[in-house]
mmCIF file of the N, C-alpha and C atoms, coordinates in Angstrom:
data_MODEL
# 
_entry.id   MODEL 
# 
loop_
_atom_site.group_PDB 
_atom_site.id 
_atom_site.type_symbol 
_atom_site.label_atom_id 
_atom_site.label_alt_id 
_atom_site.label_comp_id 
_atom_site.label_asym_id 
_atom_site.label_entity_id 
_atom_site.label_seq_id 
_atom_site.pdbx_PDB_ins_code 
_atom_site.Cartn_x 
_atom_site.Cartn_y 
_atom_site.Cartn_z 
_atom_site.occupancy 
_atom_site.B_iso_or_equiv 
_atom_site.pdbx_formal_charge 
_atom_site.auth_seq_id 
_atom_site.auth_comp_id 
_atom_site.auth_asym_id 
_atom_site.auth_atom_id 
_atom_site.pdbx_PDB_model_num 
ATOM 1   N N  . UNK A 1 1  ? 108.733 89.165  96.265  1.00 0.00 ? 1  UNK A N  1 
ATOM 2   C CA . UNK A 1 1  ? 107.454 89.165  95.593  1.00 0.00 ? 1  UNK A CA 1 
ATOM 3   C C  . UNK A 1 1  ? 106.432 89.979  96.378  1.00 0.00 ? 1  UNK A C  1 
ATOM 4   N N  . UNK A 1 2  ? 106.263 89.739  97.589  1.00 0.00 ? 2  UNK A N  1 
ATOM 5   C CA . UNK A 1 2  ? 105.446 90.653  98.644  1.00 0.00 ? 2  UNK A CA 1 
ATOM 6   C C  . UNK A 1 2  ? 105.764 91.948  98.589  1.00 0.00 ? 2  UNK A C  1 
ATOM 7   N N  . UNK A 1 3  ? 106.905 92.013  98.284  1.00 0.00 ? 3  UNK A N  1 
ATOM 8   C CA . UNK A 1 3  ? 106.921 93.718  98.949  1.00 0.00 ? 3  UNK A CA 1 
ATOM 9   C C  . UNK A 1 3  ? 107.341 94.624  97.443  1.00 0.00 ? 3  UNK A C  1 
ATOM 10  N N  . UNK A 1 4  ? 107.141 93.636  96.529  1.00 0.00 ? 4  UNK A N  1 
ATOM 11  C CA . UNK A 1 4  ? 107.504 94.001  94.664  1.00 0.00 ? 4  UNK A CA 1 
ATOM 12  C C  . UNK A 1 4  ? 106.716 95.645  94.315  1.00 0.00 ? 4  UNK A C  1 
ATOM 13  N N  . UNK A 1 5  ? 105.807 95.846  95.177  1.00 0.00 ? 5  UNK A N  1 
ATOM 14  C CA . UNK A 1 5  ? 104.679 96.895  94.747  1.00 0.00 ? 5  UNK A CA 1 
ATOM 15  C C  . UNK A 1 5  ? 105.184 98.315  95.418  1.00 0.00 ? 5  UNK A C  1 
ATOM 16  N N  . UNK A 1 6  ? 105.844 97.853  96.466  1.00 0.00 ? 6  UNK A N  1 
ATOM 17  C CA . UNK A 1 6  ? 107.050 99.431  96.946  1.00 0.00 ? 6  UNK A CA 1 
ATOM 18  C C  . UNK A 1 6  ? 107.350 100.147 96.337  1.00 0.00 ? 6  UNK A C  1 
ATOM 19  N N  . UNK A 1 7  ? 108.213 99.408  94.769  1.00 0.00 ? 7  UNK A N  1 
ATOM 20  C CA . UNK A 1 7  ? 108.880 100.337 94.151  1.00 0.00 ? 7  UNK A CA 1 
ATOM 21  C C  . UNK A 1 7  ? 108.088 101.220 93.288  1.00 0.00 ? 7  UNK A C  1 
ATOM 22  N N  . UNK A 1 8  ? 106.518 100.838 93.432  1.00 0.00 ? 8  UNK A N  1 
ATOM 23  C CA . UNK A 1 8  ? 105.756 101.499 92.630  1.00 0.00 ? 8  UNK A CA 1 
ATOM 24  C C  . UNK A 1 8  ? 105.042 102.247 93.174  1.00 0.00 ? 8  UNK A C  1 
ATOM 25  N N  . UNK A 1 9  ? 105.104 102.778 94.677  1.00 0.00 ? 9  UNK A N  1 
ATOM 26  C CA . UNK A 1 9  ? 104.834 104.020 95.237  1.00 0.00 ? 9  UNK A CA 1 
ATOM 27  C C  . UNK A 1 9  ? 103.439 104.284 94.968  1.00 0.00 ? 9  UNK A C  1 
ATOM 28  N N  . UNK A 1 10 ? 103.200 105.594 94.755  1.00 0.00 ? 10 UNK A N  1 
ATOM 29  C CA . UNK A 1 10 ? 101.961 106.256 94.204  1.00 0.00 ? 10 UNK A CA 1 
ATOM 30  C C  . UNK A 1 10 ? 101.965 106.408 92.661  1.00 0.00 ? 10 UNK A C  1 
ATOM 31  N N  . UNK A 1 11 ? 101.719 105.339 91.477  1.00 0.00 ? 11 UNK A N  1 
ATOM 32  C CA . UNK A 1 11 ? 101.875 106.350 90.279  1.00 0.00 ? 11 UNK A CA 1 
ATOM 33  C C  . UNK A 1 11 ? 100.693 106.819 89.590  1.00 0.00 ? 11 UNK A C  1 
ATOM 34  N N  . UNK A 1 12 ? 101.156 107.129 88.515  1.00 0.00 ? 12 UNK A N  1 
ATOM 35  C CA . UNK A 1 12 ? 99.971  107.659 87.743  1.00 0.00 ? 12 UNK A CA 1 
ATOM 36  C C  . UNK A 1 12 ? 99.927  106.755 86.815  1.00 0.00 ? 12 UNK A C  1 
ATOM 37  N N  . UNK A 1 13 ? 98.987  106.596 86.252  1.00 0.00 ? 13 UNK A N  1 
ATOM 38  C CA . UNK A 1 13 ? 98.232  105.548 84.979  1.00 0.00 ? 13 UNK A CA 1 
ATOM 39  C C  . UNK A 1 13 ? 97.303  106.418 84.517  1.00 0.00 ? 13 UNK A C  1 
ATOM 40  N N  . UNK A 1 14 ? 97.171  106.181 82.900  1.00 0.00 ? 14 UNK A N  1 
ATOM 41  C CA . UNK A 1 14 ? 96.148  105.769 82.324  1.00 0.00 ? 14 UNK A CA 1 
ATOM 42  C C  . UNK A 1 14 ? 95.569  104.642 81.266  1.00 0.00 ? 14 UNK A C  1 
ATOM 43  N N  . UNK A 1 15 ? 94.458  105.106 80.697  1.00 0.00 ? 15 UNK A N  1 
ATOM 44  C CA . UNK A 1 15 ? 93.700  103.587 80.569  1.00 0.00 ? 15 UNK A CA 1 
ATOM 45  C C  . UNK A 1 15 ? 94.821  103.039 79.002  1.00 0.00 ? 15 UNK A C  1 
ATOM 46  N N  . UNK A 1 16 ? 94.440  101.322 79.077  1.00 0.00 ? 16 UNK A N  1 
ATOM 47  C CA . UNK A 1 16 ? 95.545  101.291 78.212  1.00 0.00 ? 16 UNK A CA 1 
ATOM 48  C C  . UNK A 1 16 ? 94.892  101.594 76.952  1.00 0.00 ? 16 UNK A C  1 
ATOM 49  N N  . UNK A 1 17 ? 96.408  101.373 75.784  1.00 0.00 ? 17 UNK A N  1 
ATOM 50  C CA . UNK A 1 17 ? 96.102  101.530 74.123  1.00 0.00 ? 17 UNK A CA 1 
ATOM 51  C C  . UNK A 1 17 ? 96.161  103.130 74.164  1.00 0.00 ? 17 UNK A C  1 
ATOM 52  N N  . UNK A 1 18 ? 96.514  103.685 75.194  1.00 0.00 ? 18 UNK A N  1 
ATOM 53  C CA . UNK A 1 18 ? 97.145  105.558 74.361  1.00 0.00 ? 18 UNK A CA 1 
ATOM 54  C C  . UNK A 1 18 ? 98.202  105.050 73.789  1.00 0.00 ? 18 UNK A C  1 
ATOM 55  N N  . UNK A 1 19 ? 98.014  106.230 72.795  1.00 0.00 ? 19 UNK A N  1 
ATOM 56  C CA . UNK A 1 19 ? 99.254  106.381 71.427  1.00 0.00 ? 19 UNK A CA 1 
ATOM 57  C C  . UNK A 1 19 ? 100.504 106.493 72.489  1.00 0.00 ? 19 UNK A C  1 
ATOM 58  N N  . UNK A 1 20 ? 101.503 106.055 71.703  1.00 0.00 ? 20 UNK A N  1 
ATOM 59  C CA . UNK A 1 20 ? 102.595 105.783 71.947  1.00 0.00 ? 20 UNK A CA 1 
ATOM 60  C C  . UNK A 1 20 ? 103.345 107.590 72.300  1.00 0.00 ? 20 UNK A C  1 
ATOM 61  N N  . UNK A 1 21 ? 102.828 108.175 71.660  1.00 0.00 ? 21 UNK A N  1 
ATOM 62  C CA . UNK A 1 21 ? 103.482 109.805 71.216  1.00 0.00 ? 21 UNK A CA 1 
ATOM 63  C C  . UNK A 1 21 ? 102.468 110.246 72.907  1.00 0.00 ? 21 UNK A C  1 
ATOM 64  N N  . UNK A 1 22 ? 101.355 110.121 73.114  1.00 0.00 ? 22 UNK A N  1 
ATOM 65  C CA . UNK A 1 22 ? 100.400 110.522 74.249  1.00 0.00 ? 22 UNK A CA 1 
ATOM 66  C C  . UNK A 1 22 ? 101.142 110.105 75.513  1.00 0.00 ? 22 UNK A C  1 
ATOM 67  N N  . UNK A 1 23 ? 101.943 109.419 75.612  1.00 0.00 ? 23 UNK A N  1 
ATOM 68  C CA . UNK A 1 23 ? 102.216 108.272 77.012  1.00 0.00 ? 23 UNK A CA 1 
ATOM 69  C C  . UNK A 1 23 ? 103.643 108.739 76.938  1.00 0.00 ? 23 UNK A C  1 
ATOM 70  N N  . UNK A 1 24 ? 104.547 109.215 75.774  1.00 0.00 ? 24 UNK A N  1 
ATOM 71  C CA . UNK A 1 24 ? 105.841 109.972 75.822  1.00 0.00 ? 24 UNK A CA 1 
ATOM 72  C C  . UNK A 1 24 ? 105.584 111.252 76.510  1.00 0.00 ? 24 UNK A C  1 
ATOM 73  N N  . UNK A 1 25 ? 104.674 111.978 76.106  1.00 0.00 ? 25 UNK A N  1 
ATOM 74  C CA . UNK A 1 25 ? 104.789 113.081 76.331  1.00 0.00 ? 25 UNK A CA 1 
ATOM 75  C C  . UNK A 1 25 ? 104.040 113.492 77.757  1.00 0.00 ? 25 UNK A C  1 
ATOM 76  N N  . UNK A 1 26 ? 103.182 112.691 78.036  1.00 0.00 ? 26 UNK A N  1 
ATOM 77  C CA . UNK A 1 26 ? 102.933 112.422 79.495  1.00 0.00 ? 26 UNK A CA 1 
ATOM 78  C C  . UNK A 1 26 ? 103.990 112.191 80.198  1.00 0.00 ? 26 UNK A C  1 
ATOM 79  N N  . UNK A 1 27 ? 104.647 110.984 80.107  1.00 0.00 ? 27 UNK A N  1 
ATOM 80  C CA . UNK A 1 27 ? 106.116 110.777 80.987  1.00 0.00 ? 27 UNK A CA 1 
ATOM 81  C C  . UNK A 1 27 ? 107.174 112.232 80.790  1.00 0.00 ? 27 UNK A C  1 
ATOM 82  N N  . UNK A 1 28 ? 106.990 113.132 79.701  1.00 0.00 ? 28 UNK A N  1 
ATOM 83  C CA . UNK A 1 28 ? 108.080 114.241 79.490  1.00 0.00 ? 28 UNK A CA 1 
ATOM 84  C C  . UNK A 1 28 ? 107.424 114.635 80.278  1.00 0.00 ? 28 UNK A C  1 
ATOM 85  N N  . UNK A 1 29 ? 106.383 115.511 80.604  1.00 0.00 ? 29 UNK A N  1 
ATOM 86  C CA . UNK A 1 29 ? 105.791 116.259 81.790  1.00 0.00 ? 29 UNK A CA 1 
ATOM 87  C C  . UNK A 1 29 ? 105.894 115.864 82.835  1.00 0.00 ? 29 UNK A C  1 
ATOM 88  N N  . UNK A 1 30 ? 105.832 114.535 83.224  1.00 0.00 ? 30 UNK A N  1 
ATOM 89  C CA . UNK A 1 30 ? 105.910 114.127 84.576  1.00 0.00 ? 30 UNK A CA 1 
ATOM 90  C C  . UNK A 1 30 ? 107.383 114.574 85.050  1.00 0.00 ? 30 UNK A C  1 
ATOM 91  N N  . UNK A 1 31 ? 108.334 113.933 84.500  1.00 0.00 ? 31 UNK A N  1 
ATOM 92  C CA . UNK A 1 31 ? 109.387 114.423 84.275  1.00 0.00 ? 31 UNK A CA 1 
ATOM 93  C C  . UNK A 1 31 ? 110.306 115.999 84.573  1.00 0.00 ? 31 UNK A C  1 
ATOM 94  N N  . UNK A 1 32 ? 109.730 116.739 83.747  1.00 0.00 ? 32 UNK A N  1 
ATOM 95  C CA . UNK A 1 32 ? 109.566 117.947 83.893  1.00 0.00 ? 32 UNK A CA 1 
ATOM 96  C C  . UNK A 1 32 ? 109.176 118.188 85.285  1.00 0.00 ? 32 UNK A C  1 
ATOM 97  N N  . UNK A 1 33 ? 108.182 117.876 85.304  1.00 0.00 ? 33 UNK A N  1 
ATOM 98  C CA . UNK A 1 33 ? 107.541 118.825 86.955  1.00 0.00 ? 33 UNK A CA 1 
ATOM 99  C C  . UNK A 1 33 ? 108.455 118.115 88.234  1.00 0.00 ? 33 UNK A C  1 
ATOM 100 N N  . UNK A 1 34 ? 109.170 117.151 88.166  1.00 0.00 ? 34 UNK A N  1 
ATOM 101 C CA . UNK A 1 34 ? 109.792 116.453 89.092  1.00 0.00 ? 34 UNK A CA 1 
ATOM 102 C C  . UNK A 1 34 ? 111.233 117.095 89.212  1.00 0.00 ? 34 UNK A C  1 
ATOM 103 N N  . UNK A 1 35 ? 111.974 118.342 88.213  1.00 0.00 ? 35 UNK A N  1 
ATOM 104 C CA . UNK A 1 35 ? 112.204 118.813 88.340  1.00 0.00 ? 35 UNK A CA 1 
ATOM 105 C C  . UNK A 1 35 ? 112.725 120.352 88.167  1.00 0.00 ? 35 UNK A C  1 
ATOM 106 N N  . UNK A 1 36 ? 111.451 120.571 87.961  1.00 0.00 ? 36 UNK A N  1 
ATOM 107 C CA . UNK A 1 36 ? 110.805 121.985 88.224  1.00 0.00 ? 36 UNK A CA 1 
ATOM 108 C C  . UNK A 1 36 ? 111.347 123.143 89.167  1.00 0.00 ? 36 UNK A C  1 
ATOM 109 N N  . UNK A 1 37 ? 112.076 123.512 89.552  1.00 0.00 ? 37 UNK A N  1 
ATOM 110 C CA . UNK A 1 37 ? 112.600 124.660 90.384  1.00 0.00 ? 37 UNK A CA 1 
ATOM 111 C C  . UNK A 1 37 ? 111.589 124.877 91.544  1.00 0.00 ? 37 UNK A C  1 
ATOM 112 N N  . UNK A 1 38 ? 110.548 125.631 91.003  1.00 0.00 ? 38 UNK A N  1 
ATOM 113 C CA . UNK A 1 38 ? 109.019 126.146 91.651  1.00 0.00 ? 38 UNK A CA 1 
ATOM 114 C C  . UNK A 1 38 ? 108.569 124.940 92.371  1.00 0.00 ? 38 UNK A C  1 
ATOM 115 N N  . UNK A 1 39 ? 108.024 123.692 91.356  1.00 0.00 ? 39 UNK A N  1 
ATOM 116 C CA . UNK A 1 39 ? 108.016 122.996 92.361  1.00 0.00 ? 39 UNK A CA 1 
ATOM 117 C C  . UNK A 1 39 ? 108.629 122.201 93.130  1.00 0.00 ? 39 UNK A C  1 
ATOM 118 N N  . UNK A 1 40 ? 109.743 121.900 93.382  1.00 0.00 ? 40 UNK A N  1 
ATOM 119 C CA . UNK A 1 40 ? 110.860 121.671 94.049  1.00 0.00 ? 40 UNK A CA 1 
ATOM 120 C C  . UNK A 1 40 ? 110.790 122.493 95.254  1.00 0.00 ? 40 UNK A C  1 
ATOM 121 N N  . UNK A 1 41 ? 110.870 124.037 94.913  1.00 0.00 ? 41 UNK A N  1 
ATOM 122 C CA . UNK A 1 41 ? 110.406 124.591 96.097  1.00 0.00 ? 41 UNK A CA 1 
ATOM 123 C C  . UNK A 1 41 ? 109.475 124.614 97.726  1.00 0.00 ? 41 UNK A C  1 
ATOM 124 N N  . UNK A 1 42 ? 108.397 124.550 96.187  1.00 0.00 ? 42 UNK A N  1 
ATOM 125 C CA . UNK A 1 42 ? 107.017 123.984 96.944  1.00 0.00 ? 42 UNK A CA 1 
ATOM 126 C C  . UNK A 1 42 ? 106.899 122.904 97.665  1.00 0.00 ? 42 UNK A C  1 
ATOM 127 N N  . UNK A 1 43 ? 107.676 121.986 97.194  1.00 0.00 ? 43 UNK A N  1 
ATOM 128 C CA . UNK A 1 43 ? 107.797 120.219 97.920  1.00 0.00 ? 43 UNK A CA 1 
ATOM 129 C C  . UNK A 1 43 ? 108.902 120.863 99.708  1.00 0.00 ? 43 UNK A C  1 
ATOM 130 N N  . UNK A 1 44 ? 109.920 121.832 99.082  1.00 0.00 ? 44 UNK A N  1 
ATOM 131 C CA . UNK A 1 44 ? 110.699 121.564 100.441 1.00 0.00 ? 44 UNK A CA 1 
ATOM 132 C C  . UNK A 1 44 ? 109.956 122.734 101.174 1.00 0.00 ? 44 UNK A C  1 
ATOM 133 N N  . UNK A 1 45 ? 109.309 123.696 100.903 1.00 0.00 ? 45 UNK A N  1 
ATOM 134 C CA . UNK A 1 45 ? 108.638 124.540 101.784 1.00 0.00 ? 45 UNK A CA 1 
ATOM 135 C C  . UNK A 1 45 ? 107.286 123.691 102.409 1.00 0.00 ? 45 UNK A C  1 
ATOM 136 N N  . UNK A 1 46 ? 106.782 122.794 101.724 1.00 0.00 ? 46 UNK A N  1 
ATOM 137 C CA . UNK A 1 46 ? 106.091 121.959 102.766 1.00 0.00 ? 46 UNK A CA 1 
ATOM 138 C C  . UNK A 1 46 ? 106.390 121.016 103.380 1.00 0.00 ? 46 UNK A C  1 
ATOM 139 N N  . UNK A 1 47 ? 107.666 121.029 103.276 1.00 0.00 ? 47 UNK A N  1 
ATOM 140 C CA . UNK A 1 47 ? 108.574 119.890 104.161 1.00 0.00 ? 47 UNK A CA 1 
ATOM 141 C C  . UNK A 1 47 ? 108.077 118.684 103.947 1.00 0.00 ? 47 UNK A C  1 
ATOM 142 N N  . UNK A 1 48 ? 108.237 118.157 102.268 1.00 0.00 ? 48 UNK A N  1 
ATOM 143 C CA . UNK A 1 48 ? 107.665 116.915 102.099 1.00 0.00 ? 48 UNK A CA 1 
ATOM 144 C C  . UNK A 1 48 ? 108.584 116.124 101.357 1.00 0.00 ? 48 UNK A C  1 
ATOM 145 N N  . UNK A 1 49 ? 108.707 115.154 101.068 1.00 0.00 ? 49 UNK A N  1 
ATOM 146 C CA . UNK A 1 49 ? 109.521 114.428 100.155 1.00 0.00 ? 49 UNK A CA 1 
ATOM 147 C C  . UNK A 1 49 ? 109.074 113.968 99.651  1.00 0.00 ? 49 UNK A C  1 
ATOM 148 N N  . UNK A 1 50 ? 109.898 114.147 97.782  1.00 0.00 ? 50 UNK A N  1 
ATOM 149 C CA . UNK A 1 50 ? 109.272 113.425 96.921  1.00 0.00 ? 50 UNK A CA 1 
ATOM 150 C C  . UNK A 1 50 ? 110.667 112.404 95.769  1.00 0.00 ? 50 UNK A C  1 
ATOM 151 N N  . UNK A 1 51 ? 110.463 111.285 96.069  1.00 0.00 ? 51 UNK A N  1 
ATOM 152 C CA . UNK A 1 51 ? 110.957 110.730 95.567  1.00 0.00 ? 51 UNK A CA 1 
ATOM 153 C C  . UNK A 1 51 ? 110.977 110.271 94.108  1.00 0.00 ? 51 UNK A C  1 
ATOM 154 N N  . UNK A 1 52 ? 110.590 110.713 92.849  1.00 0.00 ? 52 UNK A N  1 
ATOM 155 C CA . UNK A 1 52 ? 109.673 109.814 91.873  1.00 0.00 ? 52 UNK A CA 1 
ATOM 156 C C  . UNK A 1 52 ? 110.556 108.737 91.357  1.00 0.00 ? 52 UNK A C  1 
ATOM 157 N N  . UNK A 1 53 ? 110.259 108.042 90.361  1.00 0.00 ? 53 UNK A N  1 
ATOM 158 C CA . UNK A 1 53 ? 110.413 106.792 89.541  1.00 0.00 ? 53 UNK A CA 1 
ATOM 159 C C  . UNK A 1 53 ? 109.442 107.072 88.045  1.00 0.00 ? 53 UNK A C  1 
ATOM 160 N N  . UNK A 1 54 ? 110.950 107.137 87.415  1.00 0.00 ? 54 UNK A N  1 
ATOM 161 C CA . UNK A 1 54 ? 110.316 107.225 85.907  1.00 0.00 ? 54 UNK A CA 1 
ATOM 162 C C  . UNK A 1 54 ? 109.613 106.132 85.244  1.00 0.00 ? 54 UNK A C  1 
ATOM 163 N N  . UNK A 1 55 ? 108.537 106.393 84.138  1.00 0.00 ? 55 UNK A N  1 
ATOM 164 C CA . UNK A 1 55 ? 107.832 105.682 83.557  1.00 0.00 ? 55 UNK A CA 1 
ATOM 165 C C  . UNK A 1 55 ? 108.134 104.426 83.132  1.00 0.00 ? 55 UNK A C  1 
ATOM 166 N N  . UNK A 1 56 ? 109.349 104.726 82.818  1.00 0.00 ? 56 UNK A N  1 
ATOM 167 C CA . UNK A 1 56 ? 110.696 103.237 82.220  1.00 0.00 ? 56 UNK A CA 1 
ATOM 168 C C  . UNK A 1 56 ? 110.669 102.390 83.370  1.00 0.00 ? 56 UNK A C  1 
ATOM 169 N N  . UNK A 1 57 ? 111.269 103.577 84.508  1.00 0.00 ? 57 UNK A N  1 
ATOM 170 C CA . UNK A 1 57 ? 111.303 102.433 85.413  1.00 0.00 ? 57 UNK A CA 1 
ATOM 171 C C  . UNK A 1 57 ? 109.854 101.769 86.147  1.00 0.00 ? 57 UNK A C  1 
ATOM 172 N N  . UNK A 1 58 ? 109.337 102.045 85.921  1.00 0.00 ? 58 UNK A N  1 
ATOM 173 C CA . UNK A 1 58 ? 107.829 101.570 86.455  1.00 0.00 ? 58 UNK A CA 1 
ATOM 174 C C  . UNK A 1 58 ? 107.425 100.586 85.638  1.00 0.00 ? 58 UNK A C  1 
ATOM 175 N N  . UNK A 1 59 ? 107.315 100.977 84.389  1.00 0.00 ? 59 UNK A N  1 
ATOM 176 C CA . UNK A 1 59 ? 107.573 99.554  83.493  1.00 0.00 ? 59 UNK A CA 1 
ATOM 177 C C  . UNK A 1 59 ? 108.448 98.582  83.312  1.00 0.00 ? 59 UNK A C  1 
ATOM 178 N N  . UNK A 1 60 ? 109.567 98.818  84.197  1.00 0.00 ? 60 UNK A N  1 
ATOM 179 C CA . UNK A 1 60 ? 111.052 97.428  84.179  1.00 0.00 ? 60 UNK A CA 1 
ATOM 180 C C  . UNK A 1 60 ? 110.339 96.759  85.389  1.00 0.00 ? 60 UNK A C  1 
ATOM 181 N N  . UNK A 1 61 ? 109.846 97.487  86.636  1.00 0.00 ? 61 UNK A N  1 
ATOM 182 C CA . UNK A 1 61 ? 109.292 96.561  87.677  1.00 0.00 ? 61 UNK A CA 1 
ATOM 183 C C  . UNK A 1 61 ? 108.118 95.507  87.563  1.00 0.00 ? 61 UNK A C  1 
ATOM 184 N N  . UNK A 1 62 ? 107.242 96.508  87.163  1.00 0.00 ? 62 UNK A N  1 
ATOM 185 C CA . UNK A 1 62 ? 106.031 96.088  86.556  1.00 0.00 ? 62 UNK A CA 1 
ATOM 186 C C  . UNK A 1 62 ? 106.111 94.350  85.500  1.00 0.00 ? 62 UNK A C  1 
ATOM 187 N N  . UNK A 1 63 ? 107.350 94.679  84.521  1.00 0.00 ? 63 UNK A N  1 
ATOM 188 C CA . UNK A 1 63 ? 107.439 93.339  83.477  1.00 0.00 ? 63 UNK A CA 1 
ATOM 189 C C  . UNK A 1 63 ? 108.498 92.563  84.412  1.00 0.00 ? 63 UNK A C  1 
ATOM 190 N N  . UNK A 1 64 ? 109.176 92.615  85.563  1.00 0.00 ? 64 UNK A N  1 
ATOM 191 C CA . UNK A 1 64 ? 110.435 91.599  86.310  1.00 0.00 ? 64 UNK A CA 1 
ATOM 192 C C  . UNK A 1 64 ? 108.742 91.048  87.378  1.00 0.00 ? 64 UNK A C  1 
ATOM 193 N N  . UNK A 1 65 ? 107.662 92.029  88.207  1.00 0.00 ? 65 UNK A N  1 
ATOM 194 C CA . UNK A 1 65 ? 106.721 90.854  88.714  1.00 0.00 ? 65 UNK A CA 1 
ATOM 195 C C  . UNK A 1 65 ? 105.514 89.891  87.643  1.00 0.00 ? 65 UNK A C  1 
ATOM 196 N N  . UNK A 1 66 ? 105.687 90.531  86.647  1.00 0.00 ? 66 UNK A N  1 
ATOM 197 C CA . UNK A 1 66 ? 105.052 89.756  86.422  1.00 0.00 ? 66 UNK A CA 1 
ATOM 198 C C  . UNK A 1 66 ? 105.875 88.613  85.271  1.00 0.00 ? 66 UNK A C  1 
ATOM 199 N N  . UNK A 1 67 ? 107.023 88.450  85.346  1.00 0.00 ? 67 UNK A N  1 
ATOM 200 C CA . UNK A 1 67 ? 107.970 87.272  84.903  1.00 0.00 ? 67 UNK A CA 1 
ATOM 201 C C  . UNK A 1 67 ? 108.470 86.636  86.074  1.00 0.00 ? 67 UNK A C  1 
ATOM 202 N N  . UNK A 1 68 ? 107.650 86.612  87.380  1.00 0.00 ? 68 UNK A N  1 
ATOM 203 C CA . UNK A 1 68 ? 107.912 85.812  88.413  1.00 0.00 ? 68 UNK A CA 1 
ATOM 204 C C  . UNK A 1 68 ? 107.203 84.667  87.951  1.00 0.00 ? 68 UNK A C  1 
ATOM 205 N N  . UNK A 1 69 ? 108.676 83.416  88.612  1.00 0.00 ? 69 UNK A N  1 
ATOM 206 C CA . UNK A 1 69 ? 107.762 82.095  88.512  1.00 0.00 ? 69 UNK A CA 1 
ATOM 207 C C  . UNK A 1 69 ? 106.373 81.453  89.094  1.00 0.00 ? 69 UNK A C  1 
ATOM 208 N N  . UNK A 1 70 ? 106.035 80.976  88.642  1.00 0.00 ? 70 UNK A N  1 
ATOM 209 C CA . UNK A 1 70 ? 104.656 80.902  88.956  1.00 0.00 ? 70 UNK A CA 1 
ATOM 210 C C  . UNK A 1 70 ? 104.447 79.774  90.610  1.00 0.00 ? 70 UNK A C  1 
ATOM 211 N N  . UNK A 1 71 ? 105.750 79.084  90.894  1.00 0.00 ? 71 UNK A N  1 
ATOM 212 C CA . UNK A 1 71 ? 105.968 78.678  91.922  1.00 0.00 ? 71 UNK A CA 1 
ATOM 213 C C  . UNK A 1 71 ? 106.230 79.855  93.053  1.00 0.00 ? 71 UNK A C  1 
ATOM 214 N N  . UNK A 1 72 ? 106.806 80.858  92.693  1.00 0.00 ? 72 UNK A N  1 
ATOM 215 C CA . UNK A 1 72 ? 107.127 81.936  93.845  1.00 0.00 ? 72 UNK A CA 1 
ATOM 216 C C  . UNK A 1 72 ? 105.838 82.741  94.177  1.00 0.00 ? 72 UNK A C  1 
ATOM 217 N N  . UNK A 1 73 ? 105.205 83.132  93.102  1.00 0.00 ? 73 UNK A N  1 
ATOM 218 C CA . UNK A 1 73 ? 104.093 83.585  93.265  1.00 0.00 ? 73 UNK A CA 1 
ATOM 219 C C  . UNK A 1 73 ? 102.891 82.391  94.140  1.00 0.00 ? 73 UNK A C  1 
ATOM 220 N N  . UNK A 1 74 ? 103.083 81.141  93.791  1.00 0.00 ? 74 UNK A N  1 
ATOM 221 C CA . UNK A 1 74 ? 101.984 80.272  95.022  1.00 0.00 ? 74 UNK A CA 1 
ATOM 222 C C  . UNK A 1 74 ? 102.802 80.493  96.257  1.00 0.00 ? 74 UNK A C  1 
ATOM 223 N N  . UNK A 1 75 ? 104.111 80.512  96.765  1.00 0.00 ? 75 UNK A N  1 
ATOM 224 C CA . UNK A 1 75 ? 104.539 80.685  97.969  1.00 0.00 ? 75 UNK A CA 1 
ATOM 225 C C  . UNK A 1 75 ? 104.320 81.829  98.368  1.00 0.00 ? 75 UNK A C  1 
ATOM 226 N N  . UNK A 1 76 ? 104.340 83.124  97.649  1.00 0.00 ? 76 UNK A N  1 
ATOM 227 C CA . UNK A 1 76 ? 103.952 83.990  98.402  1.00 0.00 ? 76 UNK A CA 1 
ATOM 228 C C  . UNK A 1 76 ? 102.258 84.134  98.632  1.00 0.00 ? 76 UNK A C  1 
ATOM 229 N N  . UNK A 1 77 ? 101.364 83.314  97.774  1.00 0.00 ? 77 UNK A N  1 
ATOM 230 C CA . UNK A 1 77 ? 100.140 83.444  98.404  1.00 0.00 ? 77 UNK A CA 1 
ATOM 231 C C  . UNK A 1 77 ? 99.806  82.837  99.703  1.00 0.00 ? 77 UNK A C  1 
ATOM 232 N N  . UNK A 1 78 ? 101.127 81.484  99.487  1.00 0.00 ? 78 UNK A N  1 
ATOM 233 C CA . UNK A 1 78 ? 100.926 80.600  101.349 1.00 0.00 ? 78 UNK A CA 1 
ATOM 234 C C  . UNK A 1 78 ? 101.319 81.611  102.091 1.00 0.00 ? 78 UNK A C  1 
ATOM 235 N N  . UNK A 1 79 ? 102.149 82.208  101.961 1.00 0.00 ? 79 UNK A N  1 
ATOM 236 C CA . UNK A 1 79 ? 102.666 83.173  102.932 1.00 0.00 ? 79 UNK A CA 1 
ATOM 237 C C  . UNK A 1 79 ? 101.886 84.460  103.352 1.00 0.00 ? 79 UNK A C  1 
ATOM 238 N N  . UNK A 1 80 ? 100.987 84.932  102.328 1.00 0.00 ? 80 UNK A N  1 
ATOM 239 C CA . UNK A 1 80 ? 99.766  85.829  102.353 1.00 0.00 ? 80 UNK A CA 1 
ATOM 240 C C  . UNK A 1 80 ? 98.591  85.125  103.604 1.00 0.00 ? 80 UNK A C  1 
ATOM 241 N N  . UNK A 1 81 ? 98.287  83.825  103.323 1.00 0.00 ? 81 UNK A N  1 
ATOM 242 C CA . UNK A 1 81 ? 97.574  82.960  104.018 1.00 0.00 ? 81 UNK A CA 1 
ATOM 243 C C  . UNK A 1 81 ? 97.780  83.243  105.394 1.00 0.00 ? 81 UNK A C  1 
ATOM 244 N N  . UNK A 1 82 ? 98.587  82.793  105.234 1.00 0.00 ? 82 UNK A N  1 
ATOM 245 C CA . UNK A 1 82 ? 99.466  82.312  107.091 1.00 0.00 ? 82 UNK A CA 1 
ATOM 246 C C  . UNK A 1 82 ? 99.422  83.328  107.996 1.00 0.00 ? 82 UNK A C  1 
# 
């Protein structure tokens, strides 16, 4: 539960209630540029790594924390505490 927010890295959002067709075609671009040739390039000529996580999957993590039991979630706030 603590460490649930890892798999969600840096992403991108926007605000909710975009059309369904707006938020596809956002994730196709994201998509796209993740693997992009050029920028692919660009990522290893600055000697950086980029790992991404598709939209799907950002939304499978996203709906498994928040279908945590509501008992795990008070233990991890004792444990936040402590």
């Amino acid at each position: 539960m603590l460490l649930a927010g890892q798999g969600l890295g840096r992403p991108y959002f926007t605000s909710p209630g975009v059309p369904e067709d707006r938020k596809a075609a956002l994730r196709a671009a994201f998509d796209a540029t993740m693997k992009d040739p050029d920028f692919l390039a660009e990522i290893a000529k600055a000697r950086l790594e980029v790992s991404p996580t598709s939209g799907v999957e950002i939304d499978r993590l996203l709906a498994d924390i928040y279908a945590s039991p509501r008992e795990v979630i008070e233990k991890a706030k004792q444990a936040v505490r402590n």
